[in-house]
VOGU-3710 file (C-alpha; in Angstrom, 3 decimals, decimal comma):
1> xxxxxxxxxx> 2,925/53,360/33,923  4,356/56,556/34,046  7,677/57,522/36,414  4,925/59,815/37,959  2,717/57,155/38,641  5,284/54,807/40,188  5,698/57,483/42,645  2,574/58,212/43,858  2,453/54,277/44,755  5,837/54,352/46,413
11> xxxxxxxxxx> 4,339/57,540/48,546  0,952/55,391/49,219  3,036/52,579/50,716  5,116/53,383/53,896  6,670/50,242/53,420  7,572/50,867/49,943  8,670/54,510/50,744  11,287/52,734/53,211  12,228/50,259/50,684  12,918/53,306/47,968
21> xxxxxxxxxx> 14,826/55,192/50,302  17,296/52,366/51,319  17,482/51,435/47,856  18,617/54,727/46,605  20,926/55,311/49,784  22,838/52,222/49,134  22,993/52,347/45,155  24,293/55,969/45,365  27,736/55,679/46,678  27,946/52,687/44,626
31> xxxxxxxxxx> 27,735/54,650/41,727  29,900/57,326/43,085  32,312/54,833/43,657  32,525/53,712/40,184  32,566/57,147/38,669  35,745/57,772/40,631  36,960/54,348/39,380  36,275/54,900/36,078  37,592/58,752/35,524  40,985/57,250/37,861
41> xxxxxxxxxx> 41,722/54,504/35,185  41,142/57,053/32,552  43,245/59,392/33,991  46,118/56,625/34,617  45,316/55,804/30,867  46,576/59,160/29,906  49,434/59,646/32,400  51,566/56,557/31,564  53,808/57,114/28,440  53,207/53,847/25,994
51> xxxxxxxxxx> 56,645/52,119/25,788  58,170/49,993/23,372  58,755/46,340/24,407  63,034/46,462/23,727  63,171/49,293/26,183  60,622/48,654/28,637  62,081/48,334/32,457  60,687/46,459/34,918  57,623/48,221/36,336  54,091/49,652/35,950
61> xxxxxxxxxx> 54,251/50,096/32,020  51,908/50,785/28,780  52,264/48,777/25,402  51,215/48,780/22,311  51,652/45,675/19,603  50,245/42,376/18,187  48,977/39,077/19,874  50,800/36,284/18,852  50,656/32,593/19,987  53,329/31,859/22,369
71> xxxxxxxxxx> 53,110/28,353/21,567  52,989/26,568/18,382  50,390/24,847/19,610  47,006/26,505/18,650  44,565/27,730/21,308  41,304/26,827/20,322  38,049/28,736/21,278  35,525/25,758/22,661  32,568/26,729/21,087  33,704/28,131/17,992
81> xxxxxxxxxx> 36,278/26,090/17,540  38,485/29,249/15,793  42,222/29,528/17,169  43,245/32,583/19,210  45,425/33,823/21,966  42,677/34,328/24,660  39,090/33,208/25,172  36,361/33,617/27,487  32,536/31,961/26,827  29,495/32,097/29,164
91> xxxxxxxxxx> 26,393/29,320/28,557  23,076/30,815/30,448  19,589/28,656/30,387  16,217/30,961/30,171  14,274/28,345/32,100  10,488/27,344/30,999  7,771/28,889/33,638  4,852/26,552/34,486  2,576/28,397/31,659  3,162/26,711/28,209
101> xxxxxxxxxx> 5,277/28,131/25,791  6,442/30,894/27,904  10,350/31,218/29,918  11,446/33,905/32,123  13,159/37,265/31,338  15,834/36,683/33,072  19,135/34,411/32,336  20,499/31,817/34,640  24,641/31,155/34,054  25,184/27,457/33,837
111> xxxxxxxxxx> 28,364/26,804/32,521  31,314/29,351/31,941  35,080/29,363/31,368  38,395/31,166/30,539  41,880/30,446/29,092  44,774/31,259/31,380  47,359/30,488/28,915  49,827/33,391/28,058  50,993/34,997/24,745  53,132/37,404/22,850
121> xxxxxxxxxx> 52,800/40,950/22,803  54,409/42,444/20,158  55,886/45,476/18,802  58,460/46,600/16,232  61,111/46,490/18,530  60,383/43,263/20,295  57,911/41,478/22,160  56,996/40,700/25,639  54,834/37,735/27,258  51,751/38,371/28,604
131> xxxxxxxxxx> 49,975/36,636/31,436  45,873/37,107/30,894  45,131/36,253/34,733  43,452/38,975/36,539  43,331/41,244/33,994  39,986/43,813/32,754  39,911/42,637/29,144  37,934/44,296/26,285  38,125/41,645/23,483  38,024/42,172/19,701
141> xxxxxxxxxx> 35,753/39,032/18,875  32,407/38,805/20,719  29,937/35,766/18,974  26,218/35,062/20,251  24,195/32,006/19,758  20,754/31,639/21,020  18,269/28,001/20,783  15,260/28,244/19,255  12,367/26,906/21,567  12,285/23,021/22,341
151> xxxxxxxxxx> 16,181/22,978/22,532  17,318/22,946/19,181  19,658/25,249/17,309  19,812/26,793/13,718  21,392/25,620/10,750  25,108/26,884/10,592  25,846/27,053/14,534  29,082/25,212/15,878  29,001/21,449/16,578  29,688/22,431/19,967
161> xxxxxxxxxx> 26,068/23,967/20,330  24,642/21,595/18,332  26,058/19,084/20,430  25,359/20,433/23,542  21,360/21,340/22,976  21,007/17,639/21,663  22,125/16,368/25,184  20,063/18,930/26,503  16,906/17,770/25,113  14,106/20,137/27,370
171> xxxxxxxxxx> 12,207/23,330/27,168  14,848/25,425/28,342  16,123/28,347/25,877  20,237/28,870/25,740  22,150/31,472/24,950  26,167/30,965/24,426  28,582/34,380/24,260  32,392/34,038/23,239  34,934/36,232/23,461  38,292/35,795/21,406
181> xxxxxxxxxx> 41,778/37,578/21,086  43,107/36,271/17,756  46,523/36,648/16,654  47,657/39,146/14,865  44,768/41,426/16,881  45,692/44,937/18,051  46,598/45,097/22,111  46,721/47,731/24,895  47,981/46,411/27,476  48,772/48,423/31,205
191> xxxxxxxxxx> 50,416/46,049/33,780  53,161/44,953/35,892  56,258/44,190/34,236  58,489/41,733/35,552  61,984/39,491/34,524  61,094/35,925/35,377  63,786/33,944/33,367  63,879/31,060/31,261  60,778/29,908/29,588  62,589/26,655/28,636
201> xxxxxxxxxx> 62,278/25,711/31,820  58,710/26,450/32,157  56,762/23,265/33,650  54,730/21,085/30,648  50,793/21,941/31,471  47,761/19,631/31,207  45,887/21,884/28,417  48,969/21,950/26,324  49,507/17,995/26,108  45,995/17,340/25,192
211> xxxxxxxxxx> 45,950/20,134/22,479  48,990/18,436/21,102  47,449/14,995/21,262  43,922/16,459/19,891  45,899/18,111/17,127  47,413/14,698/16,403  44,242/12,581/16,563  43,223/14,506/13,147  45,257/12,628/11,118  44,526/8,918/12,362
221> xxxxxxxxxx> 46,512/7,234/9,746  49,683/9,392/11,040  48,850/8,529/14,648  48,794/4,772/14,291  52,024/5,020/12,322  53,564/6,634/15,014  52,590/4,972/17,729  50,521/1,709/16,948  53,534/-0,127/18,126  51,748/-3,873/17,573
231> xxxxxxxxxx> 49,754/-2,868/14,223  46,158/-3,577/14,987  45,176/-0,415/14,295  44,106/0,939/18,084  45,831/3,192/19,981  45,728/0,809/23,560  46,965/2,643/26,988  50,568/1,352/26,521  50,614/3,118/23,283  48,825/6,225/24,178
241> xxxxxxxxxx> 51,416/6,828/27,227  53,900/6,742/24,803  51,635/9,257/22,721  51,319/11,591/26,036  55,511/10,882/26,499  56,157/12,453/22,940  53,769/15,137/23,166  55,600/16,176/26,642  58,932/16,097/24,896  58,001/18,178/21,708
251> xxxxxxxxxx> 56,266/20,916/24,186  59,263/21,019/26,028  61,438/21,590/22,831  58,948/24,404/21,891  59,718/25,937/25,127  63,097/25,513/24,254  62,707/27,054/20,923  60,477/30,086/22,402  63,639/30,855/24,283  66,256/31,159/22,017
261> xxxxxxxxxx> 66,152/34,919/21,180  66,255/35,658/24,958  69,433/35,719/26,604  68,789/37,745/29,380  65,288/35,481/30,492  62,352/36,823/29,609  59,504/39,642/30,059  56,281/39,169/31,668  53,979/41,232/31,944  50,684/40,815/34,646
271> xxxxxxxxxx> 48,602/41,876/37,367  50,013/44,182/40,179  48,250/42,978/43,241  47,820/46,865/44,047  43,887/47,952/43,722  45,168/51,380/42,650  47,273/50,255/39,819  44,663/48,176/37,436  46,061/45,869/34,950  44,090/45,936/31,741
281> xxxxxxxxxx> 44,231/44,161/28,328  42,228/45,186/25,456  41,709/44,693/21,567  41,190/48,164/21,576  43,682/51,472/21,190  44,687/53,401/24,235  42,356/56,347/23,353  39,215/54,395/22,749  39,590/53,169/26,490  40,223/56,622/27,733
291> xxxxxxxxxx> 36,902/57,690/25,919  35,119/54,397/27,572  35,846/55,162/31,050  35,129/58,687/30,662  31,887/57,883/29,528  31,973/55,708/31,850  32,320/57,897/34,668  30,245/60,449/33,480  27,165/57,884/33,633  28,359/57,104/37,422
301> xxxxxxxxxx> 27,765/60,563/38,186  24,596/60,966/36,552  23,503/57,819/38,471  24,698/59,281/42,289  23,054/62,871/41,090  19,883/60,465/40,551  19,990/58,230/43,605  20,464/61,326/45,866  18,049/63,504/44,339  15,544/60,480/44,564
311> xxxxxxx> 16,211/59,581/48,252  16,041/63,060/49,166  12,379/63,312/47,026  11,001/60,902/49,046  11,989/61,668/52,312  10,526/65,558/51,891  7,822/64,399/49,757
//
C-alpha cells in the first residue's frame, strides 16, 4: 500500500483522521525535543577542552585514555563469559502465536542487566576512576545471539545460551545482545569530577567476593588445599566461611594496593545530577560523537518538519 493510499483511508475514517492528528501533534515536539537534545550535547561536545587526567580539577571535565580494570579481579561478561571493564546484556523472547510455526514481530524483554562496578581511565599523564552509573554509554563490543526455532541454539554459542535455552525448553525464539568495554579500549568520557579519598577504605562488595571465590573454584585441587581444613575433600560451610573470610581480606589488600600511588585520595569521575550537563562514556573518539548527535539532531528535525506538515495535511485536507 502506497503512503497515498494510507491517506485516503485515514481521510475516509473520521475516527482515524482524529487518531492521525493526535498522533502527529504529540510525536512532533517529541522530536523537536530531541533535536535540541541532541545538537546541545554536540555542541557541549565541542565546547569543553579534553583534559589530561594529572591536571584535571574538580569539575565538569572531558578525557581521553584507556579502560583498565580497577581491580585485579576480572569482570566477567555473563553471557560471553570474556573479561572487561563494563557490561550491559538484554535477553528478549519472540513468543509463538496460536498458528503453528509462526511468532510475533515484535520482542518481549525478559531478563536484562548491567555492571556498576568502576574502572580506570587512563592517560599518559595519569589516570582517574570512573563510576559507570548513570552514564549514556556507546560501547566498543556489541555480540548477538538468536535460537533457532524449538529453543535450541547453534553450534559455537556460549554455555550460557546453551544453558539457558535447554531450561527453556518451548516454542519461544530468543535473542541475547551484549555490550562490553574491554580493557585496554579507547574512552571519551564527559562527567563530573570529584576528590572522594581513599579507596583503601572502600567497603568489600558482594560481586567482588564471589568473583574471587569463582576465580578460585577453577583450580579445585588448590581450593581444597587451602581450605579443606579436615581432608575429605569437600569444601563444608565451616570451610567455605573461611573461603569467603580470605577472599574479603585479599580484596581489601587490593584496595590497599590500588591506593598506593595516591596520596592526595583519589579522582572520580560520574554523573552530575544536572539534566543540562550529561555525563557520557563511550568506546568511541570525541569527534565521532559530535558527528552522532549531529546526525542525530538533524533526523529530529526532519521528524518535527514531518509530524507538523502531516497534522497540518490532515486537518486542511
Amino acid at each position: 500500500m502506497t503512503i497515498a493510499a494510507i491517506f485516503d483511508v485515514i481521510q475516509a475514517s473520521p475516527l482515524k483522521l482524529s487518531a492521525g492528528i493526535v498522533i502527529c501533534t504529540a510525536l512532533a515536539p517529541a522530536a523537536a525535543w530531541f533535536a535540541w537534545y541532541s545538537f546541545r550535547k554536540a555542541r557541549i561536545l565541542e565546547d569543553i577542552p579534553i583534559c589530561e587526567a594529572r591536571s584535571a580539577t574538580p569539575g565538569y571535565v572531558e578525557l581521553e585514555g584507556v579502560a583498565r580494570a580497577l581491580s585485579s579481579l576480572p569482570l566477567v561478561a555473563p553471557i560471553s563469559r570474556r573479561p572487561c571493564v563494563w557490561y550491559r546484556y538484554r535477553i528478549e523472547a519472540q513468543p509463538r502465536t496460536k498458528n503453528p510455526g509462526t511468532h510475533r514481530h515484535h520482542w518481549d524483554v525478559t531478563d536484562k542487566d548491567e555492571s556498576t562496578e568502576t574502572f580506570w581511565l587512563e592517560d599518559d599523564s595519569g589516570r582517574v576512576v570512573v563510576d559507570p552509573n548513570g552514564a549514556d554509554i556507546s560501547p566498543k563490543h556489541m555480540d548477538t545471539w538468536e535460537s533457532i526455532p524449538h529453543g535450541t541454539g547453534k553450534p559455537g554459542y556460549p554455555d550460557f545460551v546453551s544453558h539457558f535455552l535447554s531450561n527453556h525448553s518451548n516454542d519461544n525464539l530468543y535473542r541475547f545482545t551484549e555490550w562490553r568495554i574491554g580493557s585496554g579500549d579507547p574512552v571519551y568520557a564527559l562527567g563530573l569530577l570529584r576528590n572522594v579519598g581513599d579507596l583503601a577504605n572502600a567497603p568489600v562488595t558482594e560481586k567482588e567476593i564471589q568473583a574471587l571465590l569463582h576465580e578460585w573454584k577453577k583450580d579445585q585441587p588448590k581450593l581444597e588445599a587451602r581450605f579443606d581444613l579436615n581432608k575429605d575433600h569437600q569444601i563444608d560451610e565451616k570451610e567455605w566461611l573461611l573461603a569467603r573470610a580470605q577472599a574479603r581480606r585479599e580484596i581489601m589488600k587490593a584496595h590497599r594496593e590500588q591506593q598506593r600511588p595516591f596520596n592526595n585520595g583519589v579522582n572520580l569521575l560520574g554523573a552530575t545530577k544536572d539534566p543540562n550537563r550529561p555525563y557520557i562514556l563511550s568506546a568511541h573518539p570525541q569527534s565521532q560523537m559530535v558527528r552522532r548527535y549531529r546526525w542525530q539532531a538533524a533526523l529530529g528535525g526532519i521528524g518535527f518538519l514531518l509530524f507538523v506538515v502531516t497534522a497540518a495535511w490532515l486537518l486542511t485536507g
